[in-house]
N, C-alpha and C positions, 0 to 999 in steps of 0.2 A: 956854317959850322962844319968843320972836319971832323966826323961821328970816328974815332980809336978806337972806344970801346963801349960795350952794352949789355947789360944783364938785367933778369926780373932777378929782384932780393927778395921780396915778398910781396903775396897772397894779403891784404890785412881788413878785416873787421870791424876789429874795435880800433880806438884813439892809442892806447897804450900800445897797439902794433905796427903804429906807422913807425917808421925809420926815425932814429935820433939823431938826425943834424939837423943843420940850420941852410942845407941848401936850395936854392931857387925849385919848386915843381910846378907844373902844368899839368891841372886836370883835361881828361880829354874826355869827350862828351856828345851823345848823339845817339840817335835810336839803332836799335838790333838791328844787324845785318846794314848800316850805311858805312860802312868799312872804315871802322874806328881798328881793328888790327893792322887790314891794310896799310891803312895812314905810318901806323907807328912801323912796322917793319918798311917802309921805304922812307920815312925819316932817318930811320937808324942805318940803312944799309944791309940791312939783314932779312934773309928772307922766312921764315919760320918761327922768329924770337917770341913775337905775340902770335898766339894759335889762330887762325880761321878756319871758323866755326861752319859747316851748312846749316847749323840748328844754330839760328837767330837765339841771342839769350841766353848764351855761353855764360860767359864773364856774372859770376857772381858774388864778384869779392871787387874791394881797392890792389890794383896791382901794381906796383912801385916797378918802373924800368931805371937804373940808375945812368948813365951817359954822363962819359966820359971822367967820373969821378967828379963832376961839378953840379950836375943838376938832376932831375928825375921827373918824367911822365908816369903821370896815375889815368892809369885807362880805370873809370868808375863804366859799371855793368852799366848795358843800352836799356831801353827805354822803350815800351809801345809795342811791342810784339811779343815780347817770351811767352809759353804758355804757364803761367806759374801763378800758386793759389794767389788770393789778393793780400795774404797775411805774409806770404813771404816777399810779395811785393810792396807791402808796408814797411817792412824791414829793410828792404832794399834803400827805399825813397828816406829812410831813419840815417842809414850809413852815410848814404851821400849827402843828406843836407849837412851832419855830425861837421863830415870832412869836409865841404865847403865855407861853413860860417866858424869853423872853430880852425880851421889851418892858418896859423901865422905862414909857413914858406910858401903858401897858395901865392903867385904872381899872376898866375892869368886861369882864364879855361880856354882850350879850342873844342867851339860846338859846331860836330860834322854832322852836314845838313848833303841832301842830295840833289846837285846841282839839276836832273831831272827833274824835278820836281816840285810844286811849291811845299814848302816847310809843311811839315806838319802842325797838330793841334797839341801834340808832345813838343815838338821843337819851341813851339811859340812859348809854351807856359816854363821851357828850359830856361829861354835868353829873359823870360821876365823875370825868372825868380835870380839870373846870377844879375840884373839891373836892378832887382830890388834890395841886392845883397853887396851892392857897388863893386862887384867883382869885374876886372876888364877881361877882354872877349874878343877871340882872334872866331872871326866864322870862316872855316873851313867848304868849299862849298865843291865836294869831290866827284868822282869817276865824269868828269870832262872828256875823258874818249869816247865815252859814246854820246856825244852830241857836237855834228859839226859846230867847227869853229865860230863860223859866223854868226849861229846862232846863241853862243854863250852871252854875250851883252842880254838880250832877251830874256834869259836865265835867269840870268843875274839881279836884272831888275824885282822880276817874281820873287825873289829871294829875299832883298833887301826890303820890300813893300809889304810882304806877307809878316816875316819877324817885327816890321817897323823900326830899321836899324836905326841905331843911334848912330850921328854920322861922326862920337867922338871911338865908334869899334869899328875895324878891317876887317875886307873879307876878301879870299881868295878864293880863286878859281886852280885846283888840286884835282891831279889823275895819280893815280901809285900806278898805272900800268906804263904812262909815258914819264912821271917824275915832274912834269908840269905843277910849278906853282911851290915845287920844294924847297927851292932857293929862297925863294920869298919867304917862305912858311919860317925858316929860320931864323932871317934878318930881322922879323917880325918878334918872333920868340928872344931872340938877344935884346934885343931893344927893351921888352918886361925886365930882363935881368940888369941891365943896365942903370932899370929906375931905380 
């Protein structure tokens, strides 16, 4: 996809503040600081569109990016680190499930997982509840520049073993410093739209 144009419309909370059409969106999803901004400004092309944060736990709102006048990414707030009371973290986990089980334009989520790493204990219980919620599911599996090539298969496996992928969800292997895995990330994304 030839990214034209890209803008956040809105900030949204509540159901009545999501955007009114009927266009394809894609939640993006993954704990603080695994560069769920990253991700979206080198999808888009753009380098400042979504903020990076050094304080994990930014994003405390649904943020609709609209692209190219056809579709929209909702970066929903990370997950597993913010320091924040447990009641606003109630609210937090209120918004997102809201927007998950009640969004008709919902087509997919991408859940960025840190290819260093084995998934977390947050990651896990993420991919179970959008499997429990028959939501489909691109995993994103990023910063691949730091970790030689050869050893990404490796990675990967950990990846796929820890979440217990389902082998009907993809996953790639995504750097935003080299753009590794962006081509894909898309043809993958049109393909939901498609359905």
């Amino acid at each position: 996809m030839k990214v034209i144009s890209s803008e956040i419309v809105i900030s949204a909370v509540r159901p009545e503040q999501y955007p009114e059409t009927d266009l394809p969106e894609f939640a993006l999803a993954g704990r603080s600081n695994v560069g769920k901004s990253s991700f979206i400004n080198k999808m888009l092309n753009r380098k400042g569109l979504a903020r990076i944060s050094s304080k994990p736990g930014k994003t405390q709102t649904l943020n609709f990016f609209l692209i190219n006048e056809m579709l929209y990414f909702v970066d929903v707030p990370g997950y597993g680190y913010a320091k924040v009371s447990k009641s606003e973290r109630a609210s937090w986990g209120k918004m997102i499930e809201t927007y998950f089980t009640t969004r008709k334009q919902l087509r997919a989520c991408v859940l960025i997982v840190d290819l260093r790493h084995p998934p977390s204990k947050d990651d896990c219980m993420m991919y179970d509840f959008l499997k429990h919620y028959e939501i489909p599911c691109l995993v994103v599996a990023t910063k691949a520049d730091k970790i030689p090539k050869g050893k990404w298969q490796k990675h990967l496996k950990v990846v796929k073993e820890t979440l217990e992928l389902d082998p009907n969800d993809q996953m790639i292997i995504f750097s935003s410093e080299t753009g590794e895995g962006k081509d894909k990330a898309w043809a993958i994304l049109e393909h939901f739209i498609g359905k």
